[in-house]
C-alpha positions as CSV (number, residue, x, y, z in Angstrom):
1,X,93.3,78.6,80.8
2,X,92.1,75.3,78.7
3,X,95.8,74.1,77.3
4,X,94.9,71.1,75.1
5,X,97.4,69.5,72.9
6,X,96.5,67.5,70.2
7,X,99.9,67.1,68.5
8,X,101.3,64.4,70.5
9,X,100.6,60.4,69.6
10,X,99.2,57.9,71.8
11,X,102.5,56.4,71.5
12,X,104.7,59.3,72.8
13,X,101.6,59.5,75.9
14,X,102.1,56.2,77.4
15,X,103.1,55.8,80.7
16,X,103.3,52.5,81.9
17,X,102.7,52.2,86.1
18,X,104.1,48.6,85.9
19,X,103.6,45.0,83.7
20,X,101.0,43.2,86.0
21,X,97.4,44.5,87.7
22,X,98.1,44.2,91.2
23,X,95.4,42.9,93.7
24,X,94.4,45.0,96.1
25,X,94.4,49.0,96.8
26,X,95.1,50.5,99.9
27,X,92.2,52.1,101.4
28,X,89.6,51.3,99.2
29,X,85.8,50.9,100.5
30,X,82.6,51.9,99.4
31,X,82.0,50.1,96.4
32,X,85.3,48.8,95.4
33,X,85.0,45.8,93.5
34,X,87.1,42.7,94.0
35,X,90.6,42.1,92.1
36,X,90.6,39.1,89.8
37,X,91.1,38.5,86.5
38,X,94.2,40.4,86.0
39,X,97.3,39.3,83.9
40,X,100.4,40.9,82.7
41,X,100.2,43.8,80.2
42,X,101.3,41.2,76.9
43,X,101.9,41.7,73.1
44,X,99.4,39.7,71.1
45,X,98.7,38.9,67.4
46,X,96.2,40.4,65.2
47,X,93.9,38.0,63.2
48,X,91.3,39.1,60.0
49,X,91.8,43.2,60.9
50,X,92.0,43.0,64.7
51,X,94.2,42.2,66.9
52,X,94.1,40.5,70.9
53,X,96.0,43.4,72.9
54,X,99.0,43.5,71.0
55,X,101.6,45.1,68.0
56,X,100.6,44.7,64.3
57,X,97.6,43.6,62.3
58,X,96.3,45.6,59.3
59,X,94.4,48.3,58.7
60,X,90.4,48.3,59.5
61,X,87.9,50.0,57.3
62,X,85.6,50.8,60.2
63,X,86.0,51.2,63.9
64,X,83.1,51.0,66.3
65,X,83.4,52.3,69.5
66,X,81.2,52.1,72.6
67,X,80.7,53.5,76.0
68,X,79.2,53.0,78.9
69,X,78.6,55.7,82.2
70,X,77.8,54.8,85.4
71,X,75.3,57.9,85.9
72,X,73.1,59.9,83.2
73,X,75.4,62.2,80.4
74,X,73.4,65.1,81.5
75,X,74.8,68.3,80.8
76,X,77.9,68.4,83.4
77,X,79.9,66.3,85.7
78,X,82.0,63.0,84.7
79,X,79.6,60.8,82.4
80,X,79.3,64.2,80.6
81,X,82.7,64.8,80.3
82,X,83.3,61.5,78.5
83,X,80.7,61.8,76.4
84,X,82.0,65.1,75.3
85,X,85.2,63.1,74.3
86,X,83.2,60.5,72.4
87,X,81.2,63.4,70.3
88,X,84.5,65.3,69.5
89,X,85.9,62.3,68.3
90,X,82.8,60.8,66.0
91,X,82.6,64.3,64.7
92,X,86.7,63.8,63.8
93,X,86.5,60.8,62.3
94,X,84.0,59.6,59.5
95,X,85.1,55.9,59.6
96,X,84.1,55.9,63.5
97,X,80.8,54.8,64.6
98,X,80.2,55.0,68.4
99,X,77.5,54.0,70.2
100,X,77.2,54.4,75.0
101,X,74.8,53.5,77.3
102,X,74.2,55.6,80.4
103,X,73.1,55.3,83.7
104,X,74.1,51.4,84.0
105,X,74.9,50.3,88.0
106,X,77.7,48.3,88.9
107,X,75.9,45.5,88.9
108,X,74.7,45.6,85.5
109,X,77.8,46.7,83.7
110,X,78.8,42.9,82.9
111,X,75.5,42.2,80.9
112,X,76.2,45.5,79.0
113,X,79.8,44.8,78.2
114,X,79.3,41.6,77.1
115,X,75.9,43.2,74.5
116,X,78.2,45.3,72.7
117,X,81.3,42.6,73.0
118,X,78.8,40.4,71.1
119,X,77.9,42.9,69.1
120,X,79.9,44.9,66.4
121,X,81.8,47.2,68.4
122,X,85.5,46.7,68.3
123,X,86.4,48.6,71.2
124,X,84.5,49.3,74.6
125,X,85.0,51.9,77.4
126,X,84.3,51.4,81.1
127,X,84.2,54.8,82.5
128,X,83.8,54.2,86.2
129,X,86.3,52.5,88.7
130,X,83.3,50.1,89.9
131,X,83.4,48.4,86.2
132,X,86.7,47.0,86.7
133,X,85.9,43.4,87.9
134,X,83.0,42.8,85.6
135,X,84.7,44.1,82.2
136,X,87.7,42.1,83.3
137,X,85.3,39.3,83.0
138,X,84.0,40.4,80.2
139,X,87.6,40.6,78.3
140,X,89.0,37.2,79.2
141,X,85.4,36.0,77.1
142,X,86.2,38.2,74.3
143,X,89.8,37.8,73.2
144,X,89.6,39.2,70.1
145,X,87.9,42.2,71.0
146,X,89.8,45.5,73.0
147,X,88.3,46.7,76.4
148,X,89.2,50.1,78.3
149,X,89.0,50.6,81.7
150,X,88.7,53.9,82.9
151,X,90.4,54.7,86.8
152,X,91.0,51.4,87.4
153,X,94.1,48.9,88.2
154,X,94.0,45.9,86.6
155,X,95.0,44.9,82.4
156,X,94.8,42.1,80.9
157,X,95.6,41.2,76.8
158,X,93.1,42.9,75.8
159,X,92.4,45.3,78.4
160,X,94.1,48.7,79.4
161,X,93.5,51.5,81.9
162,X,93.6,54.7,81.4
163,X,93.3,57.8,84.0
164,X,94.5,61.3,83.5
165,X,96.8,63.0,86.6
166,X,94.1,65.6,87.6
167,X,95.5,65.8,90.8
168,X,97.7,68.7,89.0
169,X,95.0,70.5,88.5
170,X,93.8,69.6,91.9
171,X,96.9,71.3,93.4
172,X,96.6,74.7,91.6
173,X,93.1,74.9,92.6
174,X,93.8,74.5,96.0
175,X,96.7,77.4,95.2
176,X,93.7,79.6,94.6
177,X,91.8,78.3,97.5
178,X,94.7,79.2,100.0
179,X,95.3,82.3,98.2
180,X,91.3,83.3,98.2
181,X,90.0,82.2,102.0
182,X,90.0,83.8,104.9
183,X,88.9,82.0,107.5
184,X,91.6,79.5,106.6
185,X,89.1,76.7,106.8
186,X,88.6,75.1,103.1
187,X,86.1,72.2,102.4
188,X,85.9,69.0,100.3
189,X,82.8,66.7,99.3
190,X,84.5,63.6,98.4
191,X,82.8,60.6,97.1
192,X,84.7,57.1,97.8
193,X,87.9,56.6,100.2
194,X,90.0,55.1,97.2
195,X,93.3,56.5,96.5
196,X,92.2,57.9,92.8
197,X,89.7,60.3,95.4
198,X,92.2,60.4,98.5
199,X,95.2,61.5,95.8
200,X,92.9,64.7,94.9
201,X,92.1,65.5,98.2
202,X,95.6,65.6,99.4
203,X,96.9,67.4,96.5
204,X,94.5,70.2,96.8
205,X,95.8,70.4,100.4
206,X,98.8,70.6,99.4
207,X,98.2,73.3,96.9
208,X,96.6,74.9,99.4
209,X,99.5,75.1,102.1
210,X,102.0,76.0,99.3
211,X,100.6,79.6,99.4
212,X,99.0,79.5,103.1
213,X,100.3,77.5,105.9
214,X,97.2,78.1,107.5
215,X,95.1,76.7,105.6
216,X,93.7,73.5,106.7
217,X,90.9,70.7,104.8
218,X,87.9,69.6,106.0
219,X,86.8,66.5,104.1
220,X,82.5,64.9,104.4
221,X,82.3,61.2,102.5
222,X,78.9,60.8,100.5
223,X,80.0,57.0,99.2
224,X,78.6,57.4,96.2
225,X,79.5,59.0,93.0
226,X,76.6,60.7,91.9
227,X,73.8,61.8,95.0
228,X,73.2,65.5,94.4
229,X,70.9,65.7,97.8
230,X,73.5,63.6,100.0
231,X,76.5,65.5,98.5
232,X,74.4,69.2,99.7
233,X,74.0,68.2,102.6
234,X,77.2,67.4,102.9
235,X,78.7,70.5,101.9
236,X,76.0,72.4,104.0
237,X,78.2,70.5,107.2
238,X,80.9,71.8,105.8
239,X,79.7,75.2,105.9
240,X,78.4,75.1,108.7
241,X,82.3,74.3,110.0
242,X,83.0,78.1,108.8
243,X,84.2,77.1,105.5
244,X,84.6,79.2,103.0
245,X,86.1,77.5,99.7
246,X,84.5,74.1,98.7
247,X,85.7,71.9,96.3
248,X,84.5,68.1,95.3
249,X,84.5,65.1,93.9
250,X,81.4,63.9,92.7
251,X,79.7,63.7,89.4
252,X,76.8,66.5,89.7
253,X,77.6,70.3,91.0
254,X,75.5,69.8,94.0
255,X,78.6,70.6,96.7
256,X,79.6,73.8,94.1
257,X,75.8,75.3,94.5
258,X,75.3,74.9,97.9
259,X,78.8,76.8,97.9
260,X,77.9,79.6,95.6
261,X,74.0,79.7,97.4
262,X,75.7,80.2,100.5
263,X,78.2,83.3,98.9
264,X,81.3,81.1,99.3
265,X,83.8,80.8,96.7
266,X,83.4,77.4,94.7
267,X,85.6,74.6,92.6
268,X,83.9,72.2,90.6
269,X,84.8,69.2,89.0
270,X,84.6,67.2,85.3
271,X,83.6,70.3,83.4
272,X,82.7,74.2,83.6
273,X,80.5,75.4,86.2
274,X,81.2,78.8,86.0
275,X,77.8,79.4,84.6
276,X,76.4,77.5,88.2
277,X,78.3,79.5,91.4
278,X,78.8,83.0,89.1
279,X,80.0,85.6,90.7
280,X,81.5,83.2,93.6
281,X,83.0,80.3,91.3
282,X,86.7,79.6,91.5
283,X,87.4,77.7,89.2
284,X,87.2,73.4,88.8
285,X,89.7,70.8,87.0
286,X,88.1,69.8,84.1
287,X,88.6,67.0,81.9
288,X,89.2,66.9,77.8
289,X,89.2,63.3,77.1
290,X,89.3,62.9,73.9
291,X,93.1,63.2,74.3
292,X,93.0,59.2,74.9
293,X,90.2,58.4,73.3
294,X,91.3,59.7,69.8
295,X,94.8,58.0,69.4
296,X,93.2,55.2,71.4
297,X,90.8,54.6,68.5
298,X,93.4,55.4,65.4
299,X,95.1,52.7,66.8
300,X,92.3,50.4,67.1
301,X,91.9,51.1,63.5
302,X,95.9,51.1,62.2
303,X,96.0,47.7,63.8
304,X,98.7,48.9,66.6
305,X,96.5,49.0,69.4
306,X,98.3,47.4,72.8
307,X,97.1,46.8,76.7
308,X,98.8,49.7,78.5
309,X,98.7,52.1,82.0
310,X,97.6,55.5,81.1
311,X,98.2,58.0,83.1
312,X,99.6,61.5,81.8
313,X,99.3,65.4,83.4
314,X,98.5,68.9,82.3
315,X,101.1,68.0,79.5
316,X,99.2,66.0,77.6
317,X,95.9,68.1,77.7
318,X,93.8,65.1,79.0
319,X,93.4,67.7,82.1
320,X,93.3,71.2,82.7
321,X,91.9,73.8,84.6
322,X,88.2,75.6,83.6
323,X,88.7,79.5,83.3
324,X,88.7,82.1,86.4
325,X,85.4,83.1,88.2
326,X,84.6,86.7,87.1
327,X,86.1,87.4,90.6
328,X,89.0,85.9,91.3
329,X,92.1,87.8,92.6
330,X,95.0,88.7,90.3
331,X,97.4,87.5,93.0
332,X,95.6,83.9,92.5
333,X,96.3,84.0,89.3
334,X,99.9,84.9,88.9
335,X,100.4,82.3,91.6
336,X,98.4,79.6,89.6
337,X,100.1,80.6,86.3
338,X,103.9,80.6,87.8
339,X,102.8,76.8,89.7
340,X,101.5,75.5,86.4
341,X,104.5,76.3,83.9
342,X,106.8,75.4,86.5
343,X,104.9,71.8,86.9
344,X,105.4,71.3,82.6
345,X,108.6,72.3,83.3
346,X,109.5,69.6,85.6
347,X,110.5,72.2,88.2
348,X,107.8,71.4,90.2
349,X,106.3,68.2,92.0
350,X,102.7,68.4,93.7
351,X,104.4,65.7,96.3
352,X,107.5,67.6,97.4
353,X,107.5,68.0,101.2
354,X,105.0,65.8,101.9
355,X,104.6,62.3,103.1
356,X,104.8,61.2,99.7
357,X,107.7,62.7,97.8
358,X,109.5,60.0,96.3
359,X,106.7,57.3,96.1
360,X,107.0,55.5,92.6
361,X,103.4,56.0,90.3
362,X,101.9,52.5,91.6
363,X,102.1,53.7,94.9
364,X,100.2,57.1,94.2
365,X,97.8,55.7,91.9
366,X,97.0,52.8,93.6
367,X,97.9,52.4,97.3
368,X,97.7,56.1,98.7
369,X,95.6,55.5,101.4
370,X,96.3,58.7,104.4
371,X,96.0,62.2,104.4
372,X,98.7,64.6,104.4
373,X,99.2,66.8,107.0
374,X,96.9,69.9,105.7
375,X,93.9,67.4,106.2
376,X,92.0,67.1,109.4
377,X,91.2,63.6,110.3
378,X,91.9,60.4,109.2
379,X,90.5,58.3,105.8
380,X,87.8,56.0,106.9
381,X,88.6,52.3,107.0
């Protein structure tokens, strides 16, 4: 079911969500940083082989590249996702040399950024929304070096975002989940209330009541991104609720094992975890991002490189969905297959009939801030 396409340029990929970073998302709490620092998305000049967020310059001999991840790579989840992206592209490029740091908190990001600005590396990676404010700060310091910042809202000269439309994905899981219950009663371990994390959650609803207008969503906060004990015990609430699919959005399985321990069918997130729930695994929305990262870092080198908005679908192959549990239903995935071609199509948007149909991409990426009407409750405040 992995549909990657490496064929397409950065430049045919872009999508641009607006000129300026705006200053302030709806909803957001729980670790949301502040929004300064933001300018409009501008065209710069390039000086000695690099450039300061804009067309032209010439070609570099070299390209360093570093990352940095909010939790530890480990061998699944979201740091480990990106890391897979930065491997497959040092192993594609013999002029690359890229270097991360895991595990660095909010708080510490800023000293981080600012080691490898004042370092050698050419181009850095933030790869959690809570590094927006202090790479932003971090950028405006560094002109002349480039800065991505992964989930976030804000650009700057020399600073893009980038973020992949998983809720796709999100929605054709939650097909299966509507397809597969039957108690009608589906759950979700969700991290932060901030619309990248309310957007999922509302697709997979949606998903869900496409193929069962039964089905409703149960949703337990852990405000945090990576807390595998908090996040079981929230999905043991869940069950507890009569539950019987889970799905999350955190950066360790925890939520998808207490699933699969409890014989409930199970969605992950980031990467496979097919290997975790077995027999009782669903299927998750994984991640392949070294779709951005590789024409991100040829145009680094080429001397093209330019502050942008990234945010492409299933299309692109920045997102997809992991393969079928051993035991998933044919009828789930015919009705998964038929969703997904007609969404590359164009035939078919995740928003239709809901509150949000016709809501440009700022508004869904960064002021969705309510539930549809398949989710019981409200978002917290």
């Amino acid at each position: 079911m992995v549909d990657k396409n490496h064929a397409r340029s950065r430049r045919e990929l872009l999508t641009a969500l607006g000129a300026a970073g705006i200053a302030g998302v709806a909803g957001c709490s729980g670790g949301e940083s502040g929004g300064g620092g933001g300018t409009d998305t501008a065209d710069g000049e390039a000086t000695d082989g690099t450039a300061t967020g804009g067309d032209g310059g010439s070609e570099m001999d070299s390209v360093t590249a570093a990352w940095v991840y909010i939790s530890e790579v480990g061998d699944l989840g979201w740091s480990w996702a990106h890391d897979q992206g930065r491997q497959t592209v040092d192993d594609q490029y013999d002029w690359l040399e890229t270097e991360y740091t895991e595990s660095v908190a909010p708080g510490d990001s800023e000293r981080v950024f600012e080691q490898y600005a004042q370092g050698e590396a050419d181009i850095i990676f933030g790869c959690t929304f809570e590094y927006q404010d202090p790479m932003a700060a971090v950028a405006e310091q560094y002109p002349e070096k480039y800065f991505e910042h992964n989930t976030g809202y804000l650009t700057m000269e020399n600073m893009g975002r980038y973020m992949g439309r998983i809720y796709q994905a999100r929605y054709l899981a939650g097909q299966a989940a509507g397809i597969v219950t039957e108690t009608d009663t589906l759950g979700y371990v969700a991290a932060f209330p901030i619309p990248e994390v309310i957007r999922g959650i509302n697709a997979y609803a949606l998903g869900a009541a496409s193929v069962n207008d039964s089905a409703t969503l149960k949703v337990r906060w852990t405000n945090s991104w990576f807390d595998p004990p908090t996040e079981g015990e929230a999905a043991n609430a869940l069950l507890d609720e009569n539950v019987d699919v889970m799905a999350q959005h955190q950066d360790s399985p925890a939520a998808l094992r207490a699933a699969a321990d409890a014989g409930v069918w199970a969605t992950g997130y980031d990467a496979p975890m097919g290997d975790i729930a077995g027999e009782n695994y669903l299927t998750s929305p994984i991640w392949h991002w070294e779709e951005f990262y590789g024409p991100t870092i040829e145009s680094v080198r080429d001397g093209t490189w330019e502050s942008d908005a990234y945010w492409e679908g299933l299309e692109s192959g920045i997102c997809s969905l992991d393969d079928w549990g051993p035991e998933v239903p044919q009828e789930a995935k015919d009705t998964v297959s038929e969703s997904r071609s007609a969404i590359l199509d164009g035939e078919l948007d995740v928003w239709a009939g809901s509150a949000f149909e016709g809501e440009s991409d700022e508004f869904l990426f960064q002021e969705m801030g309510s539930y549809v009407d398949a989710v019981e409750g409200e978002v917290p405040s």
